[in-house]
C-alpha positions as CSV (number, residue, x, y, z in Angstrom):
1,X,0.0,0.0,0.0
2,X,3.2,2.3,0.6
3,X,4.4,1.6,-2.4
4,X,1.2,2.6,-4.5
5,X,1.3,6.1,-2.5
6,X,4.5,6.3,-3.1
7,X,4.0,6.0,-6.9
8,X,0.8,8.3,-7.0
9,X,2.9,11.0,-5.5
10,X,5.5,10.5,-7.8
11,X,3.7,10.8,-10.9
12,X,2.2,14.4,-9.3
13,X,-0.6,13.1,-7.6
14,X,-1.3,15.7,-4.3
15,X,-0.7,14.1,-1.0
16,X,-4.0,14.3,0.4
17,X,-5.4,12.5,-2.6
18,X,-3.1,9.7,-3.1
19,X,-3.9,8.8,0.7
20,X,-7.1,8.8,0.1
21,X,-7.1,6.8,-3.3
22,X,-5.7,3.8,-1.0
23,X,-8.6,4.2,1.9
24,X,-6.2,6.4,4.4
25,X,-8.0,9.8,5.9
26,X,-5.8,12.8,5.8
27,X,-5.9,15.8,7.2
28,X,-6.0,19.5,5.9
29,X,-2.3,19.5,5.0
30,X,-2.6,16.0,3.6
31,X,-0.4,14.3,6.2
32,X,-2.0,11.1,7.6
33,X,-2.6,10.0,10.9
34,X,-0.6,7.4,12.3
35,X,-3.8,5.4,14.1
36,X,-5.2,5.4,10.6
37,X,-2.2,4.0,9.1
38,X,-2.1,1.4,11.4
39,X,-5.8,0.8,10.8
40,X,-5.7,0.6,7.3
41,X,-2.3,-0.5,6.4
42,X,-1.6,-3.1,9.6
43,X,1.5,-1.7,9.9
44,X,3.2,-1.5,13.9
45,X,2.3,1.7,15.2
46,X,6.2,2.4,15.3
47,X,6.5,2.3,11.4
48,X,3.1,3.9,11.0
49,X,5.0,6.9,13.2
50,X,8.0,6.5,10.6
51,X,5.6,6.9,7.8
52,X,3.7,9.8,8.9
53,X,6.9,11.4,10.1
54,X,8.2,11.3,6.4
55,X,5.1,12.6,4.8
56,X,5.3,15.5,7.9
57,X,9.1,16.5,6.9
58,X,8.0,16.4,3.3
59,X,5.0,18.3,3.5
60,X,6.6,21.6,5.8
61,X,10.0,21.2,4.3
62,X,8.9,20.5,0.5
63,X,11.2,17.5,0.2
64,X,10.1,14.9,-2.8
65,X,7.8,12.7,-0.3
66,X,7.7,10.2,-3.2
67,X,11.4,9.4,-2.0
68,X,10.8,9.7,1.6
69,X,7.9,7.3,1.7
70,X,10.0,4.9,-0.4
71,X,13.1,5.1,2.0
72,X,10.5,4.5,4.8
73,X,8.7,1.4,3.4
74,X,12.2,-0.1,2.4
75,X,13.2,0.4,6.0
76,X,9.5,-0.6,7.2
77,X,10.7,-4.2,4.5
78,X,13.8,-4.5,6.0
79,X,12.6,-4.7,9.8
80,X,10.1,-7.3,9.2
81,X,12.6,-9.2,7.0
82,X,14.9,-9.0,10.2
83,X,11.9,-9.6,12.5
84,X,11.3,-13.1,10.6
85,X,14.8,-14.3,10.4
86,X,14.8,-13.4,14.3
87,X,11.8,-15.5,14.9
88,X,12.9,-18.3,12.8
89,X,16.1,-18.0,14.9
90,X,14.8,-18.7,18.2
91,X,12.4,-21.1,17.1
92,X,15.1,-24.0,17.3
93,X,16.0,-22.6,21.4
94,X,12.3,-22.2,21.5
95,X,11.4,-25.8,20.7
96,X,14.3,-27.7,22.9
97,X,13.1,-25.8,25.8
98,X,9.7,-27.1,25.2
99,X,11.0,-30.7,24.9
100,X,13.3,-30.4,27.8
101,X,10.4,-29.5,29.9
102,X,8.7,-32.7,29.0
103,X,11.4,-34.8,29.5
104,X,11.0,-35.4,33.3
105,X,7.5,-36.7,32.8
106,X,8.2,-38.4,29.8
107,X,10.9,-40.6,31.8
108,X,8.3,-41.3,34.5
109,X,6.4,-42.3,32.0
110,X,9.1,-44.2,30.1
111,X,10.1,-45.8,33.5
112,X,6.2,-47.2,34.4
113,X,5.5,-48.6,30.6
114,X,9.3,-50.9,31.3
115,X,7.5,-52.1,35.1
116,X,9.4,-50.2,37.2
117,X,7.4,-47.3,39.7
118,X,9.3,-44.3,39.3
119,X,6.6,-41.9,41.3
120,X,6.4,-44.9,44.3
121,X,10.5,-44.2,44.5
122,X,10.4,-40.8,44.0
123,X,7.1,-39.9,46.9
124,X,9.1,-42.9,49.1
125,X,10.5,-40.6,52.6
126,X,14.0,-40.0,52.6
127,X,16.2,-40.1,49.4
128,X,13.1,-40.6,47.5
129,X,11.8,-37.2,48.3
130,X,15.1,-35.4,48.2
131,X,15.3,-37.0,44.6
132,X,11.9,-35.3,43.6
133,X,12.7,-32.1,45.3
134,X,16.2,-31.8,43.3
135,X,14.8,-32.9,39.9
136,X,11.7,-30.4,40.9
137,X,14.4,-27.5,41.5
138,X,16.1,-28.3,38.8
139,X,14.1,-28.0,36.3
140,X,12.3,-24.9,37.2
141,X,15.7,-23.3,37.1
142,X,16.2,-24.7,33.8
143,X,12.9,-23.4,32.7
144,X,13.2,-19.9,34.4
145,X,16.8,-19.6,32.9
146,X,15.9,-21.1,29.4
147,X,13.6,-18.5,29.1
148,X,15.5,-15.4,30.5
149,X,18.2,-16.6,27.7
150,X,15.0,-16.0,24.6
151,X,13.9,-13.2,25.8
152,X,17.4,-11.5,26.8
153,X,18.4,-12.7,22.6
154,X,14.8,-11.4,21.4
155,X,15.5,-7.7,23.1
156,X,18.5,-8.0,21.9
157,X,17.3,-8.6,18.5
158,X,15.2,-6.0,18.6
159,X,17.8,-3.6,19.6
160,X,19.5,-3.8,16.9
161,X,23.7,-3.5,16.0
């Protein structure tokens, strides 16, 4: 949708009216709002600020907006293209943390379909119970930590170089 206002303003069409010829309200000075971009367009309300910051600078300084807006929706491109490889990144961490979670029950589980009673040893007093209160600890801290680790690479992500 950037692109074909983009192109309407470069072939001389007015602000106002390219914005309007894809469904965005304007106002008097033919600058968008950015909850309307973000309503019509779906665009994150950070790149809908971008977007109508562009078409601002272009409209009180008389700069070619056709250029502007292009800059911003290669840029707006560009951060979703980095967005997905980041998500596709962490899905592998993502996942092993899910199956490490399951593991513990999957070896009590593992351990009752061979005939032994795994949760009869581990709910025994004694070295039963410290057993189950270890392996308990243990993986909650691996959890907790797991997922400190995503977020703390998703931030960073997100940050940018």
């Amino acid at each position: 949708m950037l692109g074909e206002v983009a192109g309407a303003l470069r072939v001389g069409a007015a602000p106002g009216l390219a914005w309007e010829r894809v469904g965005v309200p304007t106002g008097p000075d033919g600058v968008p709002e950015p909850d309307a971009v973000v309503v019509t367009t779906g665009l994150a309300p950070a790149h809908a600020r971008a977007v109508v910051a562009a078409c601002r600078l272009a409209a009180e300084l008389g700069a070619p907006s056709a250029v502007l807006l292009e800059q911003v929706t290669l840029a707006v491109v560009r951060d979703a293209e980095a967005q997905d490889r980041r998500r596709a990144a962490l899905a592998g961490p993502r996942a092993t943390a899910r199956l490490l979670a399951w593991l513990p029950a999957g070896g009590l589980g593992l351990g009752h379909a061979l005939g032994a009673d795994p949760l009869a040893v581990l709910l025994r007093p004694g070295a039963g119970t410290l057993l189950l209160v270890a392996g308990a600890a243990l993986a909650v801290t691996g959890q907790r930590w797991t997922a400190r680790e995503v977020r703390a690479a998703v931030r960073a992500g997100e940050a940018g170089p």
